[in-house]
C-alpha positions as CSV (number, residue, x, y, z in Angstrom):
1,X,121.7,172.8,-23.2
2,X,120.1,171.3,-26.2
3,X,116.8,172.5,-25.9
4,X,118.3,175.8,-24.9
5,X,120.0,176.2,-28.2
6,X,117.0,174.5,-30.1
7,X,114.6,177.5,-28.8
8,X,117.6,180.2,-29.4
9,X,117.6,179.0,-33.2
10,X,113.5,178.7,-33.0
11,X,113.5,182.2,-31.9
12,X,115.9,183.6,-34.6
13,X,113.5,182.2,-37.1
14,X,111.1,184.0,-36.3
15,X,113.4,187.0,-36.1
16,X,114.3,186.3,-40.0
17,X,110.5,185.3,-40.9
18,X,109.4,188.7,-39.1
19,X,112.0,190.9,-41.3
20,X,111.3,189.1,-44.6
21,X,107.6,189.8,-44.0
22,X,107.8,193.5,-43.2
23,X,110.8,194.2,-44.9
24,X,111.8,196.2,-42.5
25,X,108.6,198.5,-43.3
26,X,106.7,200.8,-40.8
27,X,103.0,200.7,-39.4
28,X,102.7,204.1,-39.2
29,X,99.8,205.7,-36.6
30,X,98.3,209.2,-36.3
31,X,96.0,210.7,-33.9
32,X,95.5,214.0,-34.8
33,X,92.8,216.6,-34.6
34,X,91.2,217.1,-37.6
35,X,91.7,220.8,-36.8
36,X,95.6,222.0,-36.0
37,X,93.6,224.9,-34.0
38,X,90.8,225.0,-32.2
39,X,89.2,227.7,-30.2
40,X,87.9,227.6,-26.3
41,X,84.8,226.0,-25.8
42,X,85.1,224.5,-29.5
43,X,84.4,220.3,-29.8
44,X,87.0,218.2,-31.6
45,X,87.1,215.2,-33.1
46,X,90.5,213.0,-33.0
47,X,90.8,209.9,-35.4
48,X,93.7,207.3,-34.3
49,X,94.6,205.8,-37.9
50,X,96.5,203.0,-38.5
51,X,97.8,202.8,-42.0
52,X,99.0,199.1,-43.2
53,X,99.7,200.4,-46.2
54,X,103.9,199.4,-46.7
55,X,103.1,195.8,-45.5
56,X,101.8,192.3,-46.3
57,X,99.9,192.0,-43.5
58,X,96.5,192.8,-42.0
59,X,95.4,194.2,-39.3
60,X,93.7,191.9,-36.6
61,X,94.0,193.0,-33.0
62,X,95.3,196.2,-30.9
63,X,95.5,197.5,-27.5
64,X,96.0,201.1,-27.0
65,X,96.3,203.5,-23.9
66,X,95.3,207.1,-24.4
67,X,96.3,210.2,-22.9
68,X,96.2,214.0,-22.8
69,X,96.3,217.3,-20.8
70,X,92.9,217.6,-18.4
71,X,94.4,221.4,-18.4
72,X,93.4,221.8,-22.4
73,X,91.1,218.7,-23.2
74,X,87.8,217.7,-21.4
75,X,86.8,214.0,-22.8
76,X,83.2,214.0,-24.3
77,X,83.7,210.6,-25.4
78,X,84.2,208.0,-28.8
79,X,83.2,205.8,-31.2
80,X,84.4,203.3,-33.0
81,X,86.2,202.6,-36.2
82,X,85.2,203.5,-39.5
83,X,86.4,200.0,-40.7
84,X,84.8,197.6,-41.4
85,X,85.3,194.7,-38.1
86,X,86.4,197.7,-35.9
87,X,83.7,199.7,-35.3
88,X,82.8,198.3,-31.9
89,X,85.8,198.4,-30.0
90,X,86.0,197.6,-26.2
91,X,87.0,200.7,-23.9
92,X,88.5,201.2,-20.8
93,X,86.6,205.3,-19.4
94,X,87.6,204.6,-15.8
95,X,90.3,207.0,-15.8
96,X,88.8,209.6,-18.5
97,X,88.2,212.3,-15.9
98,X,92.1,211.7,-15.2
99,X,93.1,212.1,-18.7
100,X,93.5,208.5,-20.0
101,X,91.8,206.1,-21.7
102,X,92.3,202.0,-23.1
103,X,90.8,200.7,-26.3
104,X,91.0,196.7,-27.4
105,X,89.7,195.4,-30.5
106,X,90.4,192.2,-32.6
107,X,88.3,191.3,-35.8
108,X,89.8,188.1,-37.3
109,X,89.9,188.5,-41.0
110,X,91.6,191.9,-40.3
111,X,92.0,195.0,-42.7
112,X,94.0,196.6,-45.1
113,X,95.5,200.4,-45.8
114,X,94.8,203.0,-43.7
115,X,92.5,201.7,-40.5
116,X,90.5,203.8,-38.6
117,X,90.5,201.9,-35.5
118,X,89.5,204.9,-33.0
119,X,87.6,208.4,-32.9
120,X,87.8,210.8,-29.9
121,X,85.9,213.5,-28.8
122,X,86.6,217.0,-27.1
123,X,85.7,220.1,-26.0
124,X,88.4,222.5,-25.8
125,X,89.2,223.8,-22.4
126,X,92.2,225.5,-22.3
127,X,93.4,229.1,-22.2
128,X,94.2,230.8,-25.7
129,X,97.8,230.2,-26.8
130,X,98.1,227.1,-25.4
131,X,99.2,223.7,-26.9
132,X,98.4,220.4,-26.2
133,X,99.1,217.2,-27.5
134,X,97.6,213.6,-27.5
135,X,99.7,211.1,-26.7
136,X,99.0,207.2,-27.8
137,X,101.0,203.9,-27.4
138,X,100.1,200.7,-28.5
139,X,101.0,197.5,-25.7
140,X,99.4,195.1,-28.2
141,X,99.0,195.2,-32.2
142,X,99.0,191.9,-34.0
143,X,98.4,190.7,-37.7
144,X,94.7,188.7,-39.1
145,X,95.4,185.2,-39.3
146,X,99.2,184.9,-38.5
147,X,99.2,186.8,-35.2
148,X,102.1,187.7,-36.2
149,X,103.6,190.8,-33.6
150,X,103.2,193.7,-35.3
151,X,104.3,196.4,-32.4
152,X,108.3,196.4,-33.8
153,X,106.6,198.3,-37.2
154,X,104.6,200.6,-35.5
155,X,105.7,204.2,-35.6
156,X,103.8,207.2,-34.0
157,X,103.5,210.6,-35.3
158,X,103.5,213.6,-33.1
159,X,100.5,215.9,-32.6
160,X,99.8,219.0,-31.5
161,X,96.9,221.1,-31.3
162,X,96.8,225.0,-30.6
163,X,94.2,226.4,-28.5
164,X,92.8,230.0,-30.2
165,X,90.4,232.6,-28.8
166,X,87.1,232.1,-29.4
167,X,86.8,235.0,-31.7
168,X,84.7,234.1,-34.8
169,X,85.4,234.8,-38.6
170,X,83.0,237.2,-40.3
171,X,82.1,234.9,-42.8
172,X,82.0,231.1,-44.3
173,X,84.9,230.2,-46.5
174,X,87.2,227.4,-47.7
175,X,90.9,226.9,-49.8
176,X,93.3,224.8,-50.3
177,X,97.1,224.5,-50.2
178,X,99.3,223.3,-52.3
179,X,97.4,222.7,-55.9
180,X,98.0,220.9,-57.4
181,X,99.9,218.3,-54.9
182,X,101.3,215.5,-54.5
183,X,100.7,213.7,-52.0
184,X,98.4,215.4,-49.8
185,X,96.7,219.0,-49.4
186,X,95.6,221.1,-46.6
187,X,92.5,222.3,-46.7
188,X,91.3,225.7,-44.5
189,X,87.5,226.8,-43.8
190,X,86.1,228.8,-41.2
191,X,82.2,229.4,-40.0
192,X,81.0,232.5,-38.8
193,X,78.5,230.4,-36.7
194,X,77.8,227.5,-35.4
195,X,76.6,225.3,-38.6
196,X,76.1,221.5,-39.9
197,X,79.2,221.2,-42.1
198,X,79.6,218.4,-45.0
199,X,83.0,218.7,-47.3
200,X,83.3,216.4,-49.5
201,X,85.8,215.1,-52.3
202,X,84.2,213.9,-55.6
203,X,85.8,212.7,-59.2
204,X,84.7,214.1,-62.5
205,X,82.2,211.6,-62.9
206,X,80.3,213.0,-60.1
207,X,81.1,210.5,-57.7
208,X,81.6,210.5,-53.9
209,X,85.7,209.7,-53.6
210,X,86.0,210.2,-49.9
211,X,83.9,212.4,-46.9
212,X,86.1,214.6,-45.0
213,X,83.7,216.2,-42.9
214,X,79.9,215.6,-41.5
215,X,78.9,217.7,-38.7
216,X,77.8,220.0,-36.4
217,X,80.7,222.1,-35.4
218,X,81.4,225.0,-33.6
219,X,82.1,228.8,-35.1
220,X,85.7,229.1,-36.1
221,X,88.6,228.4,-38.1
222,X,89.7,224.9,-38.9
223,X,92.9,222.9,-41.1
224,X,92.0,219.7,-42.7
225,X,94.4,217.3,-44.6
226,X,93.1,215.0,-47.7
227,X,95.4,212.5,-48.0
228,X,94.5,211.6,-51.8
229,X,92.8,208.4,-50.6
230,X,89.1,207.1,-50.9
231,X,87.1,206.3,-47.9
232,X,88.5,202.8,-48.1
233,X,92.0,204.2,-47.7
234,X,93.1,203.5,-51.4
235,X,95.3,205.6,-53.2
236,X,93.2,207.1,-55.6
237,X,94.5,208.1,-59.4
238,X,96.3,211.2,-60.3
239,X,93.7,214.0,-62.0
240,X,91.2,216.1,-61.3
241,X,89.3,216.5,-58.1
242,X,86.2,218.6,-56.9
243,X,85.9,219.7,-53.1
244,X,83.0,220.3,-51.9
245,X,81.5,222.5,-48.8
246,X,77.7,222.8,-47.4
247,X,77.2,224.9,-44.4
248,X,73.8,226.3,-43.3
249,X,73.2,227.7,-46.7
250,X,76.7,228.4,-47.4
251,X,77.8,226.1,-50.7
252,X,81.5,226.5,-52.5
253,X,83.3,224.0,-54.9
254,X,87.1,223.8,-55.5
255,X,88.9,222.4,-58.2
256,X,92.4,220.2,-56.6
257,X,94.4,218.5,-59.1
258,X,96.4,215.5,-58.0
259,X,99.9,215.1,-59.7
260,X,102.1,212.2,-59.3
């Protein structure tokens, strides 16, 4: 009986330690495609962030199970995260024809802000009109150094992604919407063509803030979100902010003004 009360107050400790630490705070994960739309026959690429931002803690370790709709997504396959310590994750393919997926990863001095612990790849196969979403849970997630459990934080957004006809635009373009913003803007660019696309965020000063995108990608029309972070996942300073497009020959530049 003793003991039995002994590990009931040992557990409620760790209860109180657990709520002090995060506050009561939320790990909050995304895996969305980078496009909100995507046309048949068109390859995507689907980030699974992990932002640590709200609490005190680092990321160390994770296990995570994958799935989506064979119907509207045909697996290409990944890489790892754009992290530092998580860019060589181990993964679980067996069942990738079936629509699933698991990823593991631990890196002991863990990481900070928003972690990019993931990055999927696919080719859309679905009929027009469609919609499909990606689903992830996490059966492990724990913190650097304290292994401290961190799955009671962690909060999932939905995603959905809308499968267009392959029609292409007539022409390159980009905007952006809302600016200025606060605290993040969605940016819209289509190719007439098939083209090696680089969009990227600089200061005034001239100097790289954060890559959004760097590839070869498919004719189309696609949504992008900048999140007013640098490619570390820091918040970056309210002011001005140039954006940036290459394609084939095609160059533009947008002025986005960050208010907070």
């Amino acid at each position: 009986m003793k003991l039995r009360k002994s590990l009931m107050v040992m557990a409620g400790g760790i209860l109180l330690l657990n709520a002090l630490l995060f506050g009561g705070e939320k790990i909050k994960v995304t895996a969305a495609p980078l496009s909100g739309q995507a046309a048949i026959g068109q390859t995507i690429d689907v980030p699974v962030n992990v932002d640590m931002s709200a609490t005190a803690e680092k990321l160390g370790s994770y296990t995570i199970d994958v799935s989506w709709d064979t119907q509207a997504l045909q697996y290409l396959g990944y890489s790892g995260g754009a992290v530092s310590g998580f860019e060589n994750p181990v993964v679980n393919e067996q069942n990738a024809a079936r629509g699933r997926l698991r990823a593991a990863h631990a890196y002991p001095y863990g990481a900070e802000g928003v972690v990019n612990v993931l990055n999927l790849k696919f080719q859309v196969v679905g009929s027009a009109g469609a919609k499909s979403s990606l689903n992830v849970s996490f059966t492990a997630m724990a913190a650097a150094r304290t292994f401290t459990n961190l799955l009671p934080q962690v909060e999932i957004a939905e995603s959905a992604l809308e499968v267009t006809s392959a029609d292409a635009p007539e022409s390159y373009g980009i905007e952006n919407f809302p600016n200025p913003f606060n605290p993040a803007t969605e940016i819209r660019y289509q190719l007439p063509k098939e083209s090696k696309v680089e969009i990227v965020v600089f200061n005034v000063l001239g100097q790289k803030v954060q890559t959004l995108v760097n590839g070869k990608q498919a004719a189309g029309r696609y949504t992008i979100r900048w999140e007013g972070t640098d490619a570390e996942g820091q918040v970056v300073p309210s002011g001005m902010y140039f954006l940036r497009m290459k394609a084939d020959q095609f160059k533009a530049e947008r002025k986005l003004m960050l208010l907070k």
